[in-house]
C-alpha positions in Angstrom: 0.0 0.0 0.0 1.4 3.2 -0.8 2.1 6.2 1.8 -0.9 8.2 1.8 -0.4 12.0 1.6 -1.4 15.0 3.5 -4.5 16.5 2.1 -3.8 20.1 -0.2 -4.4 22.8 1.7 -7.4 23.6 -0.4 -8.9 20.5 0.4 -10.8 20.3 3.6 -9.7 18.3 6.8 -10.2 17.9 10.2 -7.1 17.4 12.7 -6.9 14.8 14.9 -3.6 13.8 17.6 -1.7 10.6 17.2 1.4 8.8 18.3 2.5 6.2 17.2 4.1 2.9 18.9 7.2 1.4 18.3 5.0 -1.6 16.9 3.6 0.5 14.4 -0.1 1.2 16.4 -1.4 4.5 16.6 -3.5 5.9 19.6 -5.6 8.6 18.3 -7.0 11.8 20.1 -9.4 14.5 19.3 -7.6 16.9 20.6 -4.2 17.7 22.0 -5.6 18.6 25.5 -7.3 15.5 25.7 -4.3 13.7 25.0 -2.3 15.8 27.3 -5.1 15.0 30.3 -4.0 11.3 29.4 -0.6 11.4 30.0 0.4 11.8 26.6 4.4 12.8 26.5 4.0 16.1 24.1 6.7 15.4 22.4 5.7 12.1 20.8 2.0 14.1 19.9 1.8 14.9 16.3 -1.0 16.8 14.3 -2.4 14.6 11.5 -5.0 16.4 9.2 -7.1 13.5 8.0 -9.0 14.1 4.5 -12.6 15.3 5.5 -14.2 12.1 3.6 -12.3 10.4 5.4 -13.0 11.3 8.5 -17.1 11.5 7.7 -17.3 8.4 5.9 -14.2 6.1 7.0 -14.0 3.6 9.3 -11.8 3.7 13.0 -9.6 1.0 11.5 -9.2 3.0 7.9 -7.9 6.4 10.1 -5.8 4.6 12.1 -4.0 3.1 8.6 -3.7 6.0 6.8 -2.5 7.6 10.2 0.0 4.5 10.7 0.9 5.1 7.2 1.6 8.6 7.3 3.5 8.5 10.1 5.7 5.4 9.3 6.8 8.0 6.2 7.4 10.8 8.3 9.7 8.9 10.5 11.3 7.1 7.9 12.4 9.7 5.4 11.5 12.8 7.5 9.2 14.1 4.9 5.7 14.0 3.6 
């Protein structure tokens, strides 16, 4: 499966809070103070804007691949 992408800034999206696990699983928040309130280490909290249809119409398990994805290329070749 390819790396998804970040979606154009003309394109609408909705940010959610993930980290991701040495394992490659992602816990996802809705918001960095709720992620904070859970004992979330702020430096391991990243901003992931998830395409709008995505986010209306996907599944938990799709966001949490193309999240996984996404940040499995950002760690690997420190780039989008």
């Amino acid at each position: 499966m390819a790396p998804p992408n970040q979606p154009k800034a003309e394109e609408p999206s909705t940010p959610l809070y993930a980290v991701r696990f040495p394992d490659g699983s992602v816990s996802l928040y809705v918001d960095e103070a709720y992620a904070l309130e859970k004992g979330v280490d702020p430096s391991r909290l990243r901003r992931i804007e998830i395409p709008r249809r995505l986010y209306t119409s996907g599944t938990v398990q799709e966001i949490r691949e193309y999240v996984a994805a996404l940040l499995e290329t950002i760690e690997t070749s420190g780039t989008v």
